[in-house]
DOMI-39867 format. One line per field, with one value per residue (C-alpha): residue number from 1; residue in three letters; x, y, z. Coordinates in nm, 4 decimals. Example, Ala and Ser with C-alpha at 12.3 -4.5 7.8 and 13.67 -1.06 7.14 Angstrom:
num: 1	2
residu: ALA	SER
x: 1.2300	1.3670
y: -0.4500	-0.1060
z: 0.7800	0.7140
//
This chain:
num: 1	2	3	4	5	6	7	8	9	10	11	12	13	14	15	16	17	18	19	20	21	22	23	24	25	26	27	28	29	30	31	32	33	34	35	36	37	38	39	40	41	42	43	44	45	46	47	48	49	50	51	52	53	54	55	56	57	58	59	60	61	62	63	64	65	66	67	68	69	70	71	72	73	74	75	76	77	78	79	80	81	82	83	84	85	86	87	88	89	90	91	92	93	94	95	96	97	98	99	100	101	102	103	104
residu: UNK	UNK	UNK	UNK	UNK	UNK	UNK	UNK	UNK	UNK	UNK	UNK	UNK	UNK	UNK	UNK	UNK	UNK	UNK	UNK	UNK	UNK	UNK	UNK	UNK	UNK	UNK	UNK	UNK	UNK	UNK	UNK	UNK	UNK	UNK	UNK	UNK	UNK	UNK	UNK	UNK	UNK	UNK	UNK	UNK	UNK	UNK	UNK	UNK	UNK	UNK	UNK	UNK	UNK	UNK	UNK	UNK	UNK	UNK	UNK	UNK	UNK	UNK	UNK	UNK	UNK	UNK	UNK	UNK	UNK	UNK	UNK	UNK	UNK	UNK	UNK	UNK	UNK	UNK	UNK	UNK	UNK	UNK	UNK	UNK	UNK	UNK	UNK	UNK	UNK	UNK	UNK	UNK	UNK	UNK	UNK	UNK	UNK	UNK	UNK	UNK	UNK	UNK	UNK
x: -2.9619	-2.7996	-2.5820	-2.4389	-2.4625	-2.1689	-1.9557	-1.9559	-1.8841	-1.5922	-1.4810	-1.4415	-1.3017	-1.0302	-0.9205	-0.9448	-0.6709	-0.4428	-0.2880	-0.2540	-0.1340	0.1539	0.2405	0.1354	-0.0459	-0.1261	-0.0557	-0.3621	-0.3504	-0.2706	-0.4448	-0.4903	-0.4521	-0.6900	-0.5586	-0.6889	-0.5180	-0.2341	0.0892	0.3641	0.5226	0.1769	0.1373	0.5196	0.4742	0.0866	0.3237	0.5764	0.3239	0.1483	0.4214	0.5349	0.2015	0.2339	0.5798	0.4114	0.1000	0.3238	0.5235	0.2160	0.0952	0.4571	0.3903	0.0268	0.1721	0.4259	0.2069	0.0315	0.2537	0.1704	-0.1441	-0.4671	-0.3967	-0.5623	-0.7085	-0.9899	-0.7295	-0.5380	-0.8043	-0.8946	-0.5406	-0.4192	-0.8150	-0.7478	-0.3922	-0.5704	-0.8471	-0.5494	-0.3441	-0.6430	-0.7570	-0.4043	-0.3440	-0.7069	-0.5846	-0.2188	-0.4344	-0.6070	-0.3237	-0.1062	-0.4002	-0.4229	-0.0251	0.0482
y: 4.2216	4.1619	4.4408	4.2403	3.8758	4.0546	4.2113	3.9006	3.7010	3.9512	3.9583	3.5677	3.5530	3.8068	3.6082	3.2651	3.4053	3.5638	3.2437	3.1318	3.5020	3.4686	3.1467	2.9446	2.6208	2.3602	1.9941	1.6875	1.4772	1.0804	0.8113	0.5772	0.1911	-0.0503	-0.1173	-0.4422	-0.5702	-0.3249	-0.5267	-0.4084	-0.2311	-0.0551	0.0560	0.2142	0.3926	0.5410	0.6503	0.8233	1.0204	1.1114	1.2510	1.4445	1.5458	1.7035	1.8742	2.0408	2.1975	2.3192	2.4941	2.5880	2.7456	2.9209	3.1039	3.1739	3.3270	3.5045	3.6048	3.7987	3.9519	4.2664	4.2564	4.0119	3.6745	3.4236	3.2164	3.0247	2.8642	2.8083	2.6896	2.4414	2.3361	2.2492	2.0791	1.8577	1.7863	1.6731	1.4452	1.3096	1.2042	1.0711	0.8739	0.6716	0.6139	0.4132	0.2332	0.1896	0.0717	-0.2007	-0.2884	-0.3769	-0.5225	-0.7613	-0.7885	-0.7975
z: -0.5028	-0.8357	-0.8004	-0.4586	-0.6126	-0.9069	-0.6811	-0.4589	-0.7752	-0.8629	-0.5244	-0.5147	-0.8278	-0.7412	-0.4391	-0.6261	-0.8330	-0.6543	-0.5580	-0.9132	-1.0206	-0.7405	-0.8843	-0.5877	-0.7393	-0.5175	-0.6166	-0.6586	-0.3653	-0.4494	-0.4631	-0.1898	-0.1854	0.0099	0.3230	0.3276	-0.0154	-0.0514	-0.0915	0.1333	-0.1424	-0.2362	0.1031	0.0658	-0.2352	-0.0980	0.1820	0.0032	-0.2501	0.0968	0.2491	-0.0877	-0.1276	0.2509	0.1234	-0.1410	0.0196	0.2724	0.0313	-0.1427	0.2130	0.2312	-0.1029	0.0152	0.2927	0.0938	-0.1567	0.1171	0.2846	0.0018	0.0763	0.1708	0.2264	0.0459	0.3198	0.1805	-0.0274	0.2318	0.5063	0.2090	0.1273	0.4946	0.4990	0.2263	0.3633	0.6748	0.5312	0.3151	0.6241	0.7877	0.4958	0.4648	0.8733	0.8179	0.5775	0.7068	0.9947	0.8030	0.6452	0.9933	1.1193	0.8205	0.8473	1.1985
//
C-alpha cells in the first residue's frame, strides 16, 4: 500500500512538472468587480484583464499541447486550465449581467 501511495505521489509529481519544465506557466486569473457597483470604466478594465487572461491560457494550452507532442500530454493541467478559464468567463457575464441590468 505504501509502496503504491509513493509511486502515485512520484507519478503526480512528474506530470505536475512537466508543464513548468517545458516552460508552459499558466497566468492568475483577475479579479472581478461587482456588477452591481462597478463603474462603467471598472466594468471595462474587468473586461479587458478577462479577455487577456483568455489569451494567455490559450497560449498556455498551445505549449501544453506542444510540450506533448514528445511525449504524454499533460492533461490534468490542461482540463484544469480551460476549467478555470470557463468559471472565469462565467463569473464576469453574471456580473456584466448585473451591471446592464443596473445600467440599462
Amino acid at each position: 500500500m505504501k509502496t503504491a501511495l509513493l509511486f502515485a505521489s512520484a507519478l503526480l509529481s512528474l506530470t505536475a512538472t512537466s508543464a513548468f519544465a517545458a516552460g508552459c506557466e499558466q497566468g492568475t486569473p483577475p479579479s472581478l468587480v461587482d456588477g452591481a457597483t462597478a463603474s462603467q470604466e471598472q466594468m471595462a478594465e474587468t473586461m479587458k484583464a478577462v479577455k487577456a487572461y483568455i489569451v494567455a491560457t490559450e497560449e498556455y494550452q498551445a505549449c501544453l499541447e506542444a510540450a506533448g507532442r514528445g511525449g504524454k500530454m499533460d492533461l490534468e493541467a490542461y482540463n484544469k486550465s480551460a476549467a478555470r478559464m470557463e468559471a472565469l468567463a462565467a463569473d464576469f457575464n453574471k456580473q456584466l449581467k448585473t451591471f446592464k441590468a443596473r445600467n440599462g
